[in-house]
C-alpha positions as CSV (number, residue, x, y, z in Angstrom):
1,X,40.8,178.4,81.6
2,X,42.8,181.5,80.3
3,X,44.9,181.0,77.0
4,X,47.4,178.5,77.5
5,X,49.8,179.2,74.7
6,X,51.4,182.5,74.7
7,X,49.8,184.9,71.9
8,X,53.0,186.0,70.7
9,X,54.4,182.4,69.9
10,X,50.8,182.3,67.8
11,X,51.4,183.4,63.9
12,X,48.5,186.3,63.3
13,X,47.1,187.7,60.5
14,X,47.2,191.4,59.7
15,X,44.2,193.1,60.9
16,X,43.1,196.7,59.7
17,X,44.2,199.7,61.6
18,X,41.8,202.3,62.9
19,X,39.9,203.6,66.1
20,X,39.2,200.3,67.3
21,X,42.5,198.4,66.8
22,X,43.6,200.0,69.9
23,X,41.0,198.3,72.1
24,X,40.1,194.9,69.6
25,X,43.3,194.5,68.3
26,X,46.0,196.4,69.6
27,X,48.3,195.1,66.9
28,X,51.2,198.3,66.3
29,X,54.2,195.2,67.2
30,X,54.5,192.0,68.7
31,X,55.7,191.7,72.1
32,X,58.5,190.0,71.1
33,X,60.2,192.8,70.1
34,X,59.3,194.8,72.8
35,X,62.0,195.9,75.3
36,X,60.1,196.0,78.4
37,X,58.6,192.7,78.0
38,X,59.2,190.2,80.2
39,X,60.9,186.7,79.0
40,X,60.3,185.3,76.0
41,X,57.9,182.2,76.4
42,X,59.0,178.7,76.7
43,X,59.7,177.7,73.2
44,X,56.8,174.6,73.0
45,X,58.2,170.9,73.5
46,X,58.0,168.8,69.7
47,X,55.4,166.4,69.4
48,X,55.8,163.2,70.3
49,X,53.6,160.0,69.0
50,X,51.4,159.4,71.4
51,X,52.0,155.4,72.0
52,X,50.8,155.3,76.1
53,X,47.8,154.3,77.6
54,X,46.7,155.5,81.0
55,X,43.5,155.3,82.7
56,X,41.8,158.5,84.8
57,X,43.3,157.4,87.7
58,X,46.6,157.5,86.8
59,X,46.5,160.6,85.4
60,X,44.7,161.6,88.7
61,X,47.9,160.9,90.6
62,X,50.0,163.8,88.2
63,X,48.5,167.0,90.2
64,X,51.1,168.7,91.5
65,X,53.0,171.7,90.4
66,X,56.0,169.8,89.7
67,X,54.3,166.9,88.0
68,X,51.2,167.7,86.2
69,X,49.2,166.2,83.5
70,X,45.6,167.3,82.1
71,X,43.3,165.5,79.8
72,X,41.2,167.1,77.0
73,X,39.2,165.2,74.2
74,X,40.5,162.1,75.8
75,X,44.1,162.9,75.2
76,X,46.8,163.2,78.0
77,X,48.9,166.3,78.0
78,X,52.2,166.7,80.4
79,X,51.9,170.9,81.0
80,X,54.5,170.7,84.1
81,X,57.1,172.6,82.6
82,X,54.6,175.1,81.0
83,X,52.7,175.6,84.2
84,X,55.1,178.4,85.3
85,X,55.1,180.1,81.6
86,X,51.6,180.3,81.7
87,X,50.3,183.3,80.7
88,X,46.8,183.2,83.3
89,X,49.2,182.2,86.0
90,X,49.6,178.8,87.5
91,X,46.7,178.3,89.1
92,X,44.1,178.0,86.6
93,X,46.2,175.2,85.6
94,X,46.8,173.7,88.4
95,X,43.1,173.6,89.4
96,X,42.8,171.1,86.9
97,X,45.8,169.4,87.1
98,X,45.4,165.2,86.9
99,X,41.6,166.2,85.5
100,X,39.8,166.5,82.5
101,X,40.0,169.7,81.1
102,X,38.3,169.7,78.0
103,X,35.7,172.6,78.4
104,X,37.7,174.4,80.4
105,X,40.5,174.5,77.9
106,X,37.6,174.8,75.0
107,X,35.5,177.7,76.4
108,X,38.7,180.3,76.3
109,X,40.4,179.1,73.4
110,X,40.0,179.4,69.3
111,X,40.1,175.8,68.0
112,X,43.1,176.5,65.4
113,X,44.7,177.5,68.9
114,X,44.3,174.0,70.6
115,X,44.8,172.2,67.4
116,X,48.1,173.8,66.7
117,X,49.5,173.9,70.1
118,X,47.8,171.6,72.5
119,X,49.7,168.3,70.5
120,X,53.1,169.4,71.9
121,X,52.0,168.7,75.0
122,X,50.3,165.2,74.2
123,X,52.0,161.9,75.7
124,X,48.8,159.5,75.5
125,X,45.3,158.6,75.4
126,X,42.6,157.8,78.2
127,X,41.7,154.1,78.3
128,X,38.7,154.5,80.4
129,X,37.2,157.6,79.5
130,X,33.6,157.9,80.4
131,X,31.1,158.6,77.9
132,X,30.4,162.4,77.4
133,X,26.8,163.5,78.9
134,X,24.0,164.7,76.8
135,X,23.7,168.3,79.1
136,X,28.1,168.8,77.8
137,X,27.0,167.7,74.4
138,X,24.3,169.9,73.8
139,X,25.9,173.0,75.4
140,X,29.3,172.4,73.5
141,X,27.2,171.9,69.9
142,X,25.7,175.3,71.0
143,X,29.4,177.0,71.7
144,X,30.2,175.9,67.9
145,X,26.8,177.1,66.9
146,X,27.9,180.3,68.3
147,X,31.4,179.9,66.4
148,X,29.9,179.3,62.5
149,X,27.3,182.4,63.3
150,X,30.4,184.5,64.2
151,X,29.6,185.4,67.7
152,X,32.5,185.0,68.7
153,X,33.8,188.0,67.4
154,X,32.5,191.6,66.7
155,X,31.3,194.3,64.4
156,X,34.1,197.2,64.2
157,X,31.4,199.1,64.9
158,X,30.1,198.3,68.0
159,X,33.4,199.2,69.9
160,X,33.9,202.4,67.8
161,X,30.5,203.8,69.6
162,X,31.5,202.3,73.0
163,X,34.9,203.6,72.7
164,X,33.4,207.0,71.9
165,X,30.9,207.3,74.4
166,X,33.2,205.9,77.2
167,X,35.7,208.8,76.2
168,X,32.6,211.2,75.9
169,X,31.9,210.8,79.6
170,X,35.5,211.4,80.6
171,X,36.0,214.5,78.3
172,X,32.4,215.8,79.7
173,X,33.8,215.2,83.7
174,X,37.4,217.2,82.7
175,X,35.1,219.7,81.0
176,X,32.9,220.1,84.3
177,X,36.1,220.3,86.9
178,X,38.5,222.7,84.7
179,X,35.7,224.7,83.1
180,X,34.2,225.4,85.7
181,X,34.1,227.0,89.4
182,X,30.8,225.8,91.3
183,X,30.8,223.0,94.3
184,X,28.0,221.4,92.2
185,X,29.7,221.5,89.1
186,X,32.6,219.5,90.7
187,X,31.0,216.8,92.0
188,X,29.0,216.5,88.9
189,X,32.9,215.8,87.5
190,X,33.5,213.3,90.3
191,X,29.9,211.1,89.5
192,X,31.2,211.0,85.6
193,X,34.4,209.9,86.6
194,X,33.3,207.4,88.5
195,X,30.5,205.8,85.1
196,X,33.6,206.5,83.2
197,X,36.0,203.7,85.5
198,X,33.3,201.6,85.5
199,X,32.6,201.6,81.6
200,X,36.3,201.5,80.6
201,X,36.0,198.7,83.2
202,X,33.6,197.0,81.2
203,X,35.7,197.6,77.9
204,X,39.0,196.2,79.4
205,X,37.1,193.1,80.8
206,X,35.7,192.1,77.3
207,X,39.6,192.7,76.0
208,X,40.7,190.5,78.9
209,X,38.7,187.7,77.6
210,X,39.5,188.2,73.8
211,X,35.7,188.6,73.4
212,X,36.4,192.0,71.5
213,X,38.0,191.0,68.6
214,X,36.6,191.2,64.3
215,X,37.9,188.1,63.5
216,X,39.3,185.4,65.1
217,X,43.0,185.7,64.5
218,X,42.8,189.4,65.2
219,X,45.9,190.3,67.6
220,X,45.9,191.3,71.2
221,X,48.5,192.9,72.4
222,X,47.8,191.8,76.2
223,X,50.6,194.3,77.7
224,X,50.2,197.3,75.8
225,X,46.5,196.7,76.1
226,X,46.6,196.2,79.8
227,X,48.6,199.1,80.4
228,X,46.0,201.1,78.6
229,X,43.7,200.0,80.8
230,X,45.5,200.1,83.8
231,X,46.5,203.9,83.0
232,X,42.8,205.1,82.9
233,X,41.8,202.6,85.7
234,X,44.3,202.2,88.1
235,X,43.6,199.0,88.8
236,X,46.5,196.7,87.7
237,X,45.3,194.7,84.4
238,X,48.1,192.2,85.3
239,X,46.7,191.9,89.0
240,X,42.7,191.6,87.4
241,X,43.9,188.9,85.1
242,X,45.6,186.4,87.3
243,X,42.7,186.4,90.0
244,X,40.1,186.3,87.3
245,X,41.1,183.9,85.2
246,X,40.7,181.9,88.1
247,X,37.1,182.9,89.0
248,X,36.3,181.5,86.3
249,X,38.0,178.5,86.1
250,X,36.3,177.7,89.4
251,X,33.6,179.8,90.5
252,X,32.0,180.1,93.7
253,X,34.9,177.4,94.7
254,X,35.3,178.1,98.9
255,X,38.7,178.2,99.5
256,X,39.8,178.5,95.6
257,X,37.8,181.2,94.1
258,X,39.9,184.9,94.8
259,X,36.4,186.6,94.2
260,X,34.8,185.3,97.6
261,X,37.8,185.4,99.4
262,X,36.9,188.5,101.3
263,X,38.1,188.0,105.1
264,X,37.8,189.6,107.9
265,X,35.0,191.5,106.1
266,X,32.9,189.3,104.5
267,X,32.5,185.7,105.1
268,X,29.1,183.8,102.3
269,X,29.4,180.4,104.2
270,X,29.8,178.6,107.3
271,X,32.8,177.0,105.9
272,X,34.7,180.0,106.0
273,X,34.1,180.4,109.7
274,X,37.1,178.0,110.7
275,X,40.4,179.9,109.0
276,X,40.3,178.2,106.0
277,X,43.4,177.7,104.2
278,X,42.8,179.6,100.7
279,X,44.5,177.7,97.5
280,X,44.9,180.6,95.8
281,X,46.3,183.0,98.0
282,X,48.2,180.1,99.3
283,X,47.4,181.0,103.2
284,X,45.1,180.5,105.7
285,X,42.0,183.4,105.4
286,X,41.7,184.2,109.8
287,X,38.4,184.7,111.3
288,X,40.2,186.4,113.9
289,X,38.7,188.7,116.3
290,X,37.9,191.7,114.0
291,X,35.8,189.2,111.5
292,X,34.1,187.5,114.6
293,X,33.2,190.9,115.9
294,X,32.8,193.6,113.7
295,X,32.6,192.8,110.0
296,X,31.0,189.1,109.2
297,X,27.8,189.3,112.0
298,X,27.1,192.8,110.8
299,X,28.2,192.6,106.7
300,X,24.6,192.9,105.5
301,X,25.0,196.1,107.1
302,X,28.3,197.0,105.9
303,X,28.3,195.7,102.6
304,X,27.3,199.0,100.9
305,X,29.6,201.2,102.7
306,X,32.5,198.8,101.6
307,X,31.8,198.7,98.0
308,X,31.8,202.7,98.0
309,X,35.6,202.0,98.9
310,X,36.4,198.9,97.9
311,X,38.5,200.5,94.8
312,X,40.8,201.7,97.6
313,X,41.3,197.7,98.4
314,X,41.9,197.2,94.3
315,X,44.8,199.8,94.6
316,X,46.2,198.1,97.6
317,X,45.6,194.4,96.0
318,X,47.0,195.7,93.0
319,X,50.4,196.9,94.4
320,X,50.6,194.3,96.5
321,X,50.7,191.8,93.2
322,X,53.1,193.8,91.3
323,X,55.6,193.5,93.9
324,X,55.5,189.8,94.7
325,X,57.5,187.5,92.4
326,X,57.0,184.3,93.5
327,X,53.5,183.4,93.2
328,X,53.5,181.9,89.7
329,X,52.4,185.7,87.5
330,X,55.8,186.1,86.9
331,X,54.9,188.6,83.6
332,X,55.0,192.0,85.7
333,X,55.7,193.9,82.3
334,X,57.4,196.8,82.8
335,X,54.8,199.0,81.2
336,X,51.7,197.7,83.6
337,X,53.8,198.8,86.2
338,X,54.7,202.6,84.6
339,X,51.0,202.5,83.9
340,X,50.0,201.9,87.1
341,X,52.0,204.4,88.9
342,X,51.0,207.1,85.4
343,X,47.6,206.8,86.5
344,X,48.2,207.9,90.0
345,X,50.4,211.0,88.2
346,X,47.2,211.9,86.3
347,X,44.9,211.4,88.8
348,X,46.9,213.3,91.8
349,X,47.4,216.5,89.7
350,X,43.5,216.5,88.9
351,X,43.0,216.4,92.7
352,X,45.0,219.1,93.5
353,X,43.8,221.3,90.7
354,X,41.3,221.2,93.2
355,X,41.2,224.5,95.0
356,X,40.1,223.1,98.6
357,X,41.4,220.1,100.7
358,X,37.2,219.8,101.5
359,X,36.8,219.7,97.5
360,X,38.7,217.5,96.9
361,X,38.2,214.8,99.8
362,X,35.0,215.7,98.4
363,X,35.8,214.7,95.0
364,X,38.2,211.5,96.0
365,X,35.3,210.2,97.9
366,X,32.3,210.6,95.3
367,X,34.3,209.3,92.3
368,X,35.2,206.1,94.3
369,X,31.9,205.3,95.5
370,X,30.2,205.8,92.3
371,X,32.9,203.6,90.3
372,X,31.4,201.2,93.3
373,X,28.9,200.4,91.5
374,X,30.8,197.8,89.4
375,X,31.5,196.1,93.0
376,X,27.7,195.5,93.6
377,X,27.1,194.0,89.9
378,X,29.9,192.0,90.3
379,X,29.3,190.3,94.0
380,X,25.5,190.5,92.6
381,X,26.7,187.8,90.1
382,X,27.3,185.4,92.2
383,X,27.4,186.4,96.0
384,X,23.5,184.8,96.6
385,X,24.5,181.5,94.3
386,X,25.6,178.3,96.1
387,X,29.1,178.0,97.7
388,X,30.9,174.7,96.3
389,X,33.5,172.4,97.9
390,X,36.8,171.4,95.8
391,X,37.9,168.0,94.7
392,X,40.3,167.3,97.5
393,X,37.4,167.4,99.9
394,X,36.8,163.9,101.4
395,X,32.6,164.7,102.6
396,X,31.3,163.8,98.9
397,X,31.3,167.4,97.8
398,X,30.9,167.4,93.9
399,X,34.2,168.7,92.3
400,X,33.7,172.3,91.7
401,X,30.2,172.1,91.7
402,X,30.2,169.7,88.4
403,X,30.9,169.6,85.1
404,X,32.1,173.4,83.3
405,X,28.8,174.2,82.4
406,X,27.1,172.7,85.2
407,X,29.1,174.6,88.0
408,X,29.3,177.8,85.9
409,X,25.4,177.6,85.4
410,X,24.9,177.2,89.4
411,X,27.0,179.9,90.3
412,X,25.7,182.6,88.2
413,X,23.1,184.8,88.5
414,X,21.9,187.1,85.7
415,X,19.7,190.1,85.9
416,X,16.8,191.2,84.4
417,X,17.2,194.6,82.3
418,X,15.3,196.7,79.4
419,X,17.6,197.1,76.2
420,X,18.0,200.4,76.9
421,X,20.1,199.6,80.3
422,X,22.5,197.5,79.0
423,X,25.1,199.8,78.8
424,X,24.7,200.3,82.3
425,X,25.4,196.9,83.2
426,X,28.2,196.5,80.0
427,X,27.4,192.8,79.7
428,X,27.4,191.5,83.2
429,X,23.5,191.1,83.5
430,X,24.3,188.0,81.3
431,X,26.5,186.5,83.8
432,X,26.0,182.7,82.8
433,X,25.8,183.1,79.4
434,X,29.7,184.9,79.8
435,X,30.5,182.2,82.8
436,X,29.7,179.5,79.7
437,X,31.0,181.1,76.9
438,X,33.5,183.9,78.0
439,X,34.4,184.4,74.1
440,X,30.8,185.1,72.9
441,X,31.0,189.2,71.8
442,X,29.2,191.6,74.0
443,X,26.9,192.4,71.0
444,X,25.5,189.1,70.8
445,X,24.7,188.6,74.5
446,X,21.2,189.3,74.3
447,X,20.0,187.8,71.1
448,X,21.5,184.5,72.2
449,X,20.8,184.4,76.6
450,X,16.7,182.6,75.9
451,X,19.1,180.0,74.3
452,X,20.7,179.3,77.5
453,X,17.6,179.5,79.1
454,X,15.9,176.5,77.4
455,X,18.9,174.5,77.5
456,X,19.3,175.0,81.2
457,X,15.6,174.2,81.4
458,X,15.7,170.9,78.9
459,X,17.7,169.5,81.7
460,X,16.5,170.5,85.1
461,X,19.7,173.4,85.3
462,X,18.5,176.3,88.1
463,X,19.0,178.5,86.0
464,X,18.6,181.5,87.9
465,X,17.4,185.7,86.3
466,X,16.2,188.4,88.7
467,X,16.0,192.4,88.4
468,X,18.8,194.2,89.8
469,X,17.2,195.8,92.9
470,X,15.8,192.2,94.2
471,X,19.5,190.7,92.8
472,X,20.8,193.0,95.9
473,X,18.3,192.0,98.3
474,X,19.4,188.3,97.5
475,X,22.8,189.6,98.3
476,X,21.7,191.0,101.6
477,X,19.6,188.2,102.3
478,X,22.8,185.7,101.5
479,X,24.8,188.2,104.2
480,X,22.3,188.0,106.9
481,X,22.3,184.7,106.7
482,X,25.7,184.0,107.2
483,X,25.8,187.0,110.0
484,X,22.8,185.5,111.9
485,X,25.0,182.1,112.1
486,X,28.4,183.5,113.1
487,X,26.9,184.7,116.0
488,X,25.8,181.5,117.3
489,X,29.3,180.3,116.0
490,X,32.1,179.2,118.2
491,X,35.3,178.2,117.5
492,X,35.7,176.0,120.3
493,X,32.5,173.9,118.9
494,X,34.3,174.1,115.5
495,X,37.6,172.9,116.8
496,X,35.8,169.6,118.3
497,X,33.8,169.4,115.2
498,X,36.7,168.5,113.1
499,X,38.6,166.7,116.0
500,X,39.9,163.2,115.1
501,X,40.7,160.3,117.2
């Protein structure tokens, strides 16, 4: 689960100015000073003695926006009236909502966080809680291994050279376009563009989940850093952290997880054959006519012609967000938004500097389809891992696929890569090391992923590590699949499946 206590309401100390403060600290004011911000955060309740008992199943009953209670380390917290202040949005908590929360809350917090702010929210204890497993002791004594070797944060270093390099590739593509005249020369530009959104991609993601900082009370500016982002990108920061903070709160979820909710084009499971109603968007996902007939019994066929223009979709998802206002991301800062529409400035004057329309469809085209690459690692993550139900289902479906580190361990898939390539894949190839420990720096990845290996293998976890060309072929494999049993697939059989009476 994404922070839930606003940054700015958190005292910080000062960190060190330099190259990398504006991606690992971003610390020139806090944002409650800043005019374009968007309200000031809920000042937090005062803490009450904790006096009540409840059991699980009473807090089960609270898990509804309007009345919602979460337990972590047995304690019972009442975060209704902070749900909509939120700063990941309301649905990462309300996945949780009348449920144990404890990893969840753990994995994307500091601990001087929840032990500062968490007992403002406290209004009893659990009388019946169950005793904690040996697999969720052993991985949470590894996350506070992790915390006293310092992995947590990163070397100033490290994100100086990627910084550089990142910017490297983008000055080299400029160079290429202005500097020169020749066809080839141009669409040598538009292939550099395209590594250079998907690097700064990778940068802004590490940001996003505070896994880029030098110490652990080092400050993040989320807005100013988000529009940053957003201004190179063009994909809206504020957009990319409401849906994934919630892929990762529930991953691989059918009708919660944003990141497999791709209807009418793509469809993993059977269960998403019958309109299901999607908790996140808050509406019903059709398998209308076009999905039945032209995307999902062909989308092992389509899938790489629609992750060349899939960034065309992240425009249109993006402004589709910042224009809602009722969804429960009500922090549309100001400056996202001028970001977001600078980046189109930028990036329509470099088209047209372009000197012909064939040029520069040429160019629009190329760059896009290259910066596709980051689709393919990221539905490679977790597109050919199991599809789980969510609690409210009444067939005996495990909630969320388990326990956090269960679920997050099933639903990830990491890749097999030299040393040399990880810059290539900027931290994704360790997919379930991130999914368990979304904190742990990008520098540390490697040295610590055989650790997650024998854990998942001391008890019985499919832990699950492939190269990157047979990762797509399980992706492919995962689409025919699917394809192969839409087409046998009506909906009048499905309609008397789920008949009652």
């Amino acid at each position: 689960m994404p922070p839930c206590v606003h940054e700015d309401s958190i005292p910080h100390e000062t960190s060190p100015r330099g190259v990398v403060d504006v991606v690992s600290n971003f610390s020139a004011e806090t944002s409650t000073t800043r005019k374009d911000s968007a309200a000031k955060p809920t000042p937090l309740p005062p803490q009450r003695k904790a006096t009540q008992s409840f059991t699980i199943a009473q807090v089960a009953s609270h898990n509804t926006r309007d009345d919602a209670w979460l337990i972590y380390k047995n304690q019972v917290l009442d975060v209704t009236k902070w749900i909509g202040h939120h700063p990941g949005g309301e649905q990462t908590l309300l996945r949780f909502a009348g449920m144990d929360a404890t990893d969840e809350l753990r994995s994307f917090h500091d601990d001087w966080v929840l032990e500062s702010k968490l007992p403002h929210f406290v209004i009893g204890t659990v009388s019946d809680a169950p005793e904690t497993t040996e697999l969720v002791e052993d991985f949470r004594k590894l996350g506070e291994e992790f915390d006293k070797l310092g992995y947590f944060h990163v070397s100033r270093s490290f994100y100086v050279s990627k910084i550089a390099a990142v910017f490297s590739i983008f000055s080299c593509s400029m160079a290429l376009l202005f500097k020169t005249e020749y066809f080839a020369a141009h669409m040598a530009s538009a292939v550099l563009l395209g590594i250079f959104w998907q690097q700064f991609a990778f940068v802004g993601h590490d940001c996003g989940h505070m896994s880029a900082r030098t110490h652990a009370r080092d400050k993040i500016d989320v807005p100013k850093l988000g529009a940053l982002v957003t201004f190179f990108n063009g994909i809206s920061v504020s957009w990319w952290n409401a849906t994934h903070n919630v892929h990762h709160a529930v991953p691989n979820t059918v009708d919660c997880d944003p990141d497999i909710a791709h209807l009418p084009v793509i469809a993993l499971d059977k269960r998403m054959f019958g309109s299901l109603f999607n908790k996140y968007h808050g509406r019903v996902m059709e398998f209308d006519w076009a999905a039945r007939n032209i995307f999902v019994p062909y989308q092992h066929l389509w899938y790489y012609p629609i992750m060349c223009v899939a960034r065309f979709n992240l425009y249109i998802q993006s402004v589709l967000f910042l224009v809602k206002t009722n969804d429960g991301h009500g922090k549309r800062e100001k400056l996202n938004m001028a970001a977001f529409v600078g980046y189109f400035g930028w990036f329509i004057l470099l088209v047209f500097s372009i000197p012909t329309w064939f040029e520069r469809v040429a160019f629009v085209l190329l760059s896009h389809a290259v910066a596709g690459l980051l689709n393919v690692q990221i539905t490679l993550s977790h597109f050919p891992r199991p599809i789980f139900d969510s609690p409210n289902k009444e067939d005996g479906g495990v909630k969320y696929g388990g326990d956090f580190y269960t679920r997050n361990v099933i639903a990830s898939l990491d890749v097999e890569c030299p040393t040399y390539l990880d810059w290539f894949h900027g931290g994704l190839q360790f997919q379930t090391l991130h999914h368990l420990y979304p904190r742990l720096g990008r520098e540390h990845l490697r040295k610590t992923e055989p650790l997650i290996a024998s854990l998942c293998k001391k008890h019985s976890l499919p832990y699950s590590r492939m190269s990157f060309i047979k990762g797509n072929m399980e992706v492919c494999k995962t689409l025919k699949d699917a394809a192969l049993k839409v087409r046998t697939w009506s909906p009048l059989i499905y309609e008397s499946m789920c008949a009652q009476g």
